[in-house]
N, C-alpha and C positions, 0 to 999 in steps of 0.2 A: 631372382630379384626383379619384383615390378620394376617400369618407370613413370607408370601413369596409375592414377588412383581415385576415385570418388568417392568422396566423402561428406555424407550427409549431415545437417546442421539439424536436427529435431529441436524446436521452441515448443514442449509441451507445458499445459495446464495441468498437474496434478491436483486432485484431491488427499488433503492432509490426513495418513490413516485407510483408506479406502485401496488399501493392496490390490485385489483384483482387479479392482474398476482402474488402476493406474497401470495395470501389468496388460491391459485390454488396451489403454490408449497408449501406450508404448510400441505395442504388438501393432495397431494399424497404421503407426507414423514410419515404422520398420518395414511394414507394406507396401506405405505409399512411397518408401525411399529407393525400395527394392524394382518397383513398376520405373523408375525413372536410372534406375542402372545405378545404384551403390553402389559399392563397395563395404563401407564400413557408418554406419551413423554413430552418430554422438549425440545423447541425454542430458539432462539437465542432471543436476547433483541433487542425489537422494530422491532421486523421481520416483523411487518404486513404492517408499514412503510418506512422498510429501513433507515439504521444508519448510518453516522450520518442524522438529517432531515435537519438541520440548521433553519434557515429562513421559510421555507418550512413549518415547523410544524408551524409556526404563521396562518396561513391561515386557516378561520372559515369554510369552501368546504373540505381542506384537514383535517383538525380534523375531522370532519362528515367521511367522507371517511374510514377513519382509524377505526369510532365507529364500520360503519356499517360491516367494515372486520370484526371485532371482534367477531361482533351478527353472521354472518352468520358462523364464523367458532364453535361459541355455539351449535346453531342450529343442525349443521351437527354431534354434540356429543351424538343426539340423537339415533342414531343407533345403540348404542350400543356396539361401539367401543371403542378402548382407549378413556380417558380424556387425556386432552393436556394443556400445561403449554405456554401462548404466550404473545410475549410483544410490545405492542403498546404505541403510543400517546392519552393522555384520558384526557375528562375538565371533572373536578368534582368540583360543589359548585364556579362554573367560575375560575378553578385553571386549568390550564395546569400540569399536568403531565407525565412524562415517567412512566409507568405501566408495570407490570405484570398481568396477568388474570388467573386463575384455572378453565379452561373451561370442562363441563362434564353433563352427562344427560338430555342435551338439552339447557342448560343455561350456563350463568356467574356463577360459585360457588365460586369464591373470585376474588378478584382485593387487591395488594399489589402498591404501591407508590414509588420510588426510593429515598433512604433520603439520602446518599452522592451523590452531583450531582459533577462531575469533571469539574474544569475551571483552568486548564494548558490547556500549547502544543494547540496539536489538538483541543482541549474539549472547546467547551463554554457552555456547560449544565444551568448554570445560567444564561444564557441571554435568554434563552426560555422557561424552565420549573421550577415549584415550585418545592422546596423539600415535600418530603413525611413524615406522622412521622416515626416514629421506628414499624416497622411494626413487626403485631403477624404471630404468626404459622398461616399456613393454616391447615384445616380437611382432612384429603382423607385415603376412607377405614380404617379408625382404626390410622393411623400414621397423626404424626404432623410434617407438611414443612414447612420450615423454605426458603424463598424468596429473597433472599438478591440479588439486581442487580446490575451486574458487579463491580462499585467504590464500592459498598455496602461492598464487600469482602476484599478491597485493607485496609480497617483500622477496627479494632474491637469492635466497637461500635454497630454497627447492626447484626454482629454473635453473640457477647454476649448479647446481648438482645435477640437475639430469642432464645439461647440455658437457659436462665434464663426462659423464658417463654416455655419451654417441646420439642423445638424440636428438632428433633430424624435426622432428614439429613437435609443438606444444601443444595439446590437446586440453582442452579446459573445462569441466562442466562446472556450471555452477547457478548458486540459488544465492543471490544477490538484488534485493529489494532495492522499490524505487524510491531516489528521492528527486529533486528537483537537480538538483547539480551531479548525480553519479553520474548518466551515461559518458559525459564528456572525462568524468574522470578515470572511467571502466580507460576509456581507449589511451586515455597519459598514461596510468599504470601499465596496461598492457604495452604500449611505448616504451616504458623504461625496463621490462622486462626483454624489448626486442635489442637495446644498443647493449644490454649487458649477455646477449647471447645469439643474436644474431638469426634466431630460427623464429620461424612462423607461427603462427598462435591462432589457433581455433578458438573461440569464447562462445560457449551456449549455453544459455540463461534461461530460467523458466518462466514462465507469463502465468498472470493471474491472480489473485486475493486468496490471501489466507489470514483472518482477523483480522489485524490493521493495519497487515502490511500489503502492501500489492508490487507484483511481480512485471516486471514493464519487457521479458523478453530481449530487445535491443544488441540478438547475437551478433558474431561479426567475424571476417577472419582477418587478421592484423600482417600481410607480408612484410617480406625482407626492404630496409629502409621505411619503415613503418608505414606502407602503402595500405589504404584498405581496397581491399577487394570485393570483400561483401558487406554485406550488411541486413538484417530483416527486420522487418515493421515489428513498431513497439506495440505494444497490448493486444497482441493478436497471436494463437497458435498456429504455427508455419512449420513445413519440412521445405528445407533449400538444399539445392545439389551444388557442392563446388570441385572443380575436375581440376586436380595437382599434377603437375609435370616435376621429374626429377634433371636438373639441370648439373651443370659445370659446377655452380656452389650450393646444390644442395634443393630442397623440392622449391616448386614454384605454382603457387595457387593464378588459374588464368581468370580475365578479369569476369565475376558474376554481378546479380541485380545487387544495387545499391539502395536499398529503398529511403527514399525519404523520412526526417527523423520529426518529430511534430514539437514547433515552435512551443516557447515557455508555458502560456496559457494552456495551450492547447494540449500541454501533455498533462498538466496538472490537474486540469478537465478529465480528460481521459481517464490518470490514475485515478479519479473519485469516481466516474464511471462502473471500471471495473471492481474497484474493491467492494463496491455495492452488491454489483450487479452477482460476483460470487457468492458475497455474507449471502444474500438470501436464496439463491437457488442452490450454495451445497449445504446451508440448513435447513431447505426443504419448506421454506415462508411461501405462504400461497401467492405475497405481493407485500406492500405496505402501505403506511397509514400516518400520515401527519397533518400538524397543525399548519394550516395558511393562512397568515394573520394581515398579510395584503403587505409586509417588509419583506428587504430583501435579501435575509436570510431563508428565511420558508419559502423566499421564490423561487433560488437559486438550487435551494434542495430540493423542490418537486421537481424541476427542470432534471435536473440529475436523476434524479430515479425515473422518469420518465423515459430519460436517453439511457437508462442499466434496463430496464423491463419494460419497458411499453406503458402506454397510456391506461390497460385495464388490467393493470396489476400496481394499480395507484389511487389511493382513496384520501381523498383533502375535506378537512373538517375547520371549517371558521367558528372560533367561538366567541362571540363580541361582549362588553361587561357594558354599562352605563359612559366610559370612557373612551368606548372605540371610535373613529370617526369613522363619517362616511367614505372619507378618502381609501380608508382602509377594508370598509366593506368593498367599493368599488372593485380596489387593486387587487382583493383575494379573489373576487369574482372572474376576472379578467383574468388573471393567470390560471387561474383552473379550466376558462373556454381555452385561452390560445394553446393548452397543454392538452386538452380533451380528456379531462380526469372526473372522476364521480366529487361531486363537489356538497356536502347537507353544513348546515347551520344550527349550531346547537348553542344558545345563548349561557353564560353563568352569570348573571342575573341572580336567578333564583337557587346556586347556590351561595354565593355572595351571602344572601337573605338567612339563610338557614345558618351558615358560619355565623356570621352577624349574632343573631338571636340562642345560638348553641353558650358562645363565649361572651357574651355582652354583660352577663353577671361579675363573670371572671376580669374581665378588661374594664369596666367598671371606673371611671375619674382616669380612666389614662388616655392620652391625647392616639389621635390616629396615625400611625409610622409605617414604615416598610414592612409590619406587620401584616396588613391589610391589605396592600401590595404582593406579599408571597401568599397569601393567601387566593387570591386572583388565579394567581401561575399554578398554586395547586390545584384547585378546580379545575383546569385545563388539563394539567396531567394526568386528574382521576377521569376523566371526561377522555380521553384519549387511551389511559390503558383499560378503561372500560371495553372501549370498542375495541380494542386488539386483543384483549380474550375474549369478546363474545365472534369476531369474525376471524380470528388468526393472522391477520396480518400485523408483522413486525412494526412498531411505532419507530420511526424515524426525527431522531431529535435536531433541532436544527441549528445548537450554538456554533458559534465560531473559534477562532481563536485567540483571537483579543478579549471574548469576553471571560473564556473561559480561563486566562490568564490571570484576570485580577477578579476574578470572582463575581461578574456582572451574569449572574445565571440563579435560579430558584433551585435550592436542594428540594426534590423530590415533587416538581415544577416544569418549568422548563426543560429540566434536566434528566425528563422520564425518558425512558425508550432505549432500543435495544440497539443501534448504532447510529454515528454520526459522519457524514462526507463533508463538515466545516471542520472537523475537533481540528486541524493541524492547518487551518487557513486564515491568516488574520482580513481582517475589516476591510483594510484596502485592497488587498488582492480579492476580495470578496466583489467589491464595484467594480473591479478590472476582469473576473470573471465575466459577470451578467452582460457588460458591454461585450466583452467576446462573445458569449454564446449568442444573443440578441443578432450579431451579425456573422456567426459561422455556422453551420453544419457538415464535419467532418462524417468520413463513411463509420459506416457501422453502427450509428446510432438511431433508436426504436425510436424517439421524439417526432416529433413534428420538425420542418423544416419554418427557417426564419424565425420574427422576436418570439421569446416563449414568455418578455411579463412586457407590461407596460413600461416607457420611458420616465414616469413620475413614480416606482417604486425605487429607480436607482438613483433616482434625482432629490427626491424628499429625506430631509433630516430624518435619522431612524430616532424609534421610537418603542419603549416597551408599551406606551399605554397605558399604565396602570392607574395614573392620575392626570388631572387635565393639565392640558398644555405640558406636556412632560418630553422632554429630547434626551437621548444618551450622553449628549454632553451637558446636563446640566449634575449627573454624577462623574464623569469622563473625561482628561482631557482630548482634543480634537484626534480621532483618530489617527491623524498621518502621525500625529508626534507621539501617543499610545503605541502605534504599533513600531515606530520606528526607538521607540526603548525599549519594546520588548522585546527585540529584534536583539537587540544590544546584551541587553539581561539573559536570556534563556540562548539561544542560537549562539553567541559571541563569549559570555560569564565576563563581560567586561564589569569592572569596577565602576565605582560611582566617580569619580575624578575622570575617567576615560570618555563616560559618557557624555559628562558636562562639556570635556573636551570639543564633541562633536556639535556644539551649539545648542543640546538643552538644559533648559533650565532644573538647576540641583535640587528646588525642591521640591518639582512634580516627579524628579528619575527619585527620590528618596520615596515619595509617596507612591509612586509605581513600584519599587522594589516589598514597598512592606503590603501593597495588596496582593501584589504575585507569591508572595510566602504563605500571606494567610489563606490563600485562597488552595493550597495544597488540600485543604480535606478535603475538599467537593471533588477536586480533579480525583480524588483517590476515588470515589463511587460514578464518577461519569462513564456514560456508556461507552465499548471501543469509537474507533473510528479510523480512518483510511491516514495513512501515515505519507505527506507530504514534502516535510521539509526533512534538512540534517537532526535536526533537536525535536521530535515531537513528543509530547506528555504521556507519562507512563514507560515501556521500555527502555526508552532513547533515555530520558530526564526522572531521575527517582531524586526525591527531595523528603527528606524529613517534615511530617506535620507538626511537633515538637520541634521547635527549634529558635536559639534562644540568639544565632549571628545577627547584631544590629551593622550596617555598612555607617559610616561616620559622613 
């Protein structure tokens, strides 16, 4: 029986599907664990597959796939190196399973089962995998592990099973998406899992974007009286060594780096960073491609993709109508030098002229309306997916999400392109972004340092432009009170009485609830985007487009 143990924390980036290429970064974090005196590492959940699988794991080629990653990462335990704790998709007795494996001296030495499977939000665990039962401790050197995956930990049933069953630390891997409020929640649940069992708790999370979701990492190890003792940076892949002593009451993790956790903005920042910054390099986008219309939506999303790829893997295209101002010529100019981005000008003007004269038979005695206006936004979006299949780069859409709540966006418009880092950010955190980035440059980021647009695009009433003198609030009301009922509505489902409650007025929260309904079928064709809050559109929020509940 050891009394001293090293156990490494792996915060890997998987690729969703890409088995070898994940059983290859597995294999080198297991290396790098091993050069620093391991013992034993610990994985993320389902890292041999990438999380989530969906659909994906149905498939009898990719379960095989996934066994054989497993075997081969056994295999490679042979040398003598740490054992490694990894978690894939496994059929057992024709059951699909999300698994754990205790890989070491050449072989499989346990395989544990996931027995709370999550089907909220994001989660549809139950639509592809069995549950597992209530799984025992594992063996290793002398100490009993205790396996619980990810939901495993979120309720007390499978920690207090294994701690009634002898073990001695709680080992955790898991694939736990970011939102703005989890990390501090990761560590309360983890908390309430330590006063109902009294044992230490390893939590190691995966890093990285997989479609809308991004993976923020934030492992940690949780001791006894809920001490932490480590901690690893968010959005970044990391192996940490932490060195456990077995004591009078049981192991004792001594204290390791704590790394700093990145304030509100700054992580929010961050998750749109990375979820970019993956969509287009594991889809293989040579860069991208948007509109920069000198607002500061299209400022805030070049800035971002600039800081996910670099400056020359960013291509900004102004396209002004008879209604653009100079303000806004200026501001797209200016943010494309401070960003050092390829910047051309392609007027629609002249397709304007051509719609105009196409439909002017057809339209004929009828007055000019929002017609002529989404016709605007579509010349821009055929003007933009033009160029993203003739050069390959991914069109980068810039709504937000306030707009894209009550339906302030052009189907097939505005709304072209293949993902978005605003879809889960309303308005106001939108101006509270640009002020931060303007005066922060955290590490890691490809951008330029210092402001990336000017002071007069976060300062100037926004504007689609489409007709003169036109502001979003002359369809809108003022953003702080837009966003702060949809906050209410979508985020909260509070009632119309609840929200009136909060100081506003019943008949703008009436007229906000019936655009946020109708606006269901556009969100049902918008492109993904980086998943920010508790409640974001699509996964998180399925809403009927059919739907006939009036709120009184």
């Amino acid at each position: 029986m050891t009394d001293k143990i090293k156990i490494a924390l792996a915060q890997i980036n998987p690729k969703l599907g890409d088995v070898a290429g994940n059983v290859a970064r597995i294999s080198k974090a297991r290396a790098e664990a091993a050069a620093k005196g391991a013992d034993l590492v610990l994985a993320p959940e389902l890292v041999v597959s990438g999380y989530p699988p969906e659909d994906l794991v149905l498939k009898p080629a990719f379960q095989e796939a996934c066994r054989r990653g497993v075997e081969m990462l056994a295999q490679d335990t042979a040398d003598g190196g740490p054992a490694i704790i990894v978690g894939s998709p496994w059929v057992e007795d024709g059951k699909l399973h999300n698994g754990t494996f205790l890989l070491g001296q050449g072989k499989i030495l346990a395989k544990r089962f996931k027995y709370d499977l999550p089907n909220y939000g994001v989660f549809d665990e139950k639509r592809v995998f069995v549950p597992g039962p209530l799984p025992e401790p594992v063996a290793f050197n002398g100490i009993k592990l205790g396996l619980p995956i990810c939901e495993d930990l979120w309720f007390s049933t499978t920690a207090e099973h294994l701690k009634k069953q002898g073990a001695e630390l709680l080992l955790v891997p898991n694939g736990s998406p970011y939102d703005h409020a989890k990390p501090e929640q990761r560590l309360e649940i983890a908390g309430d899992r330590q006063d109902e069992t009294d044992l230490p708790i390893v939590y190691v999370n995966q890093v990285g974007g997989q479609d809308e979701l991004v993976f923020d990492g934030d492992s940690f190890v949780l001791d006894r009286g809920k001490v932490l003792k480590a901690r690893l940076p968010a959005f970044v892949e990391k192996v940490a060594i932490t060195e456990w002593q077995r004591g009078n009451e049981g192991w004792l993790c001594l204290p390791a780096e704590i790394a700093p956790q990145p304030a509100a903005l700054e992580s929010i920042y961050r998750a749109m960073v990375l979820g970019l910054k993956d969509y287009v390099q594991k889809n293989g986008f040579p860069g991208v491609l948007l509109g920069l219309s000198g607002g500061i939506d299209s400022a805030i999303s070049a800035a971002v993709a600039v800081d996910a790829l670099g400056p020359d893997k960013v291509r900004a295209v102004m396209m002004p109508s008879p209604y653009t101002s100079q303000e806004s010529l200026d501001d797209a100019a200016a943010c494309a030098k401070l960003l050092g981005i390829q910047y051309d000008i392609v007027s629609i003007e002249p397709a304007m002229k051509a719609f105009e004269a196409m439909l002017g038979g057809i339209f004929a005695g009828k007055k000019a309306d929002t017609t002529e206006e989404n016709i605007q936004s579509r010349s821009r979006g055929l003007t933009l997916m033009a160029m993203s299949n003739k050069m390959g780069h991914m069109l980068l859409t810039t709504g937000n999400k306030s707009e894209m709540s009550v339906g302030y966006a052009t189907l097939y418009g505005d709304m072209c392109g293949g993902y978005s880092v605003l879809k889960d950010v309303y308005k106001m955190t939108v101006f509270a972004l640009c002020r931060w980035r303007n005066a922060h440059f955290p590490a890691g980021l490809a951008g330029p340092r210092g402001a990336v647009m000017p002071e007069r695009v976060i300062t100037k009433p926004p504007s689609a432009e489409l007709k003169p003198n036109q502001t979003d609030q002359d369809t809108l009301p003022p953003y702080d009170v837009l966003d702060g009922i949809l906050t209410c509505l979508v985020e909260e489902e509070m009632a119309v009485d609840q929200i009136v409650a909060k100081g506003y007025d019943k008949a703008t929260v009436l007229r906000v609830w019936r655009m946020l309904d109708l606006a269901e079928y556009k969100r049902r064709q918008a492109p993904p985007g980086v998943k920010i809050s508790r409640r974001a559109f699509g996964k998180d929020r399925r809403y009927p487009i059919t739907n006939g509940f009036r709120p009184q």
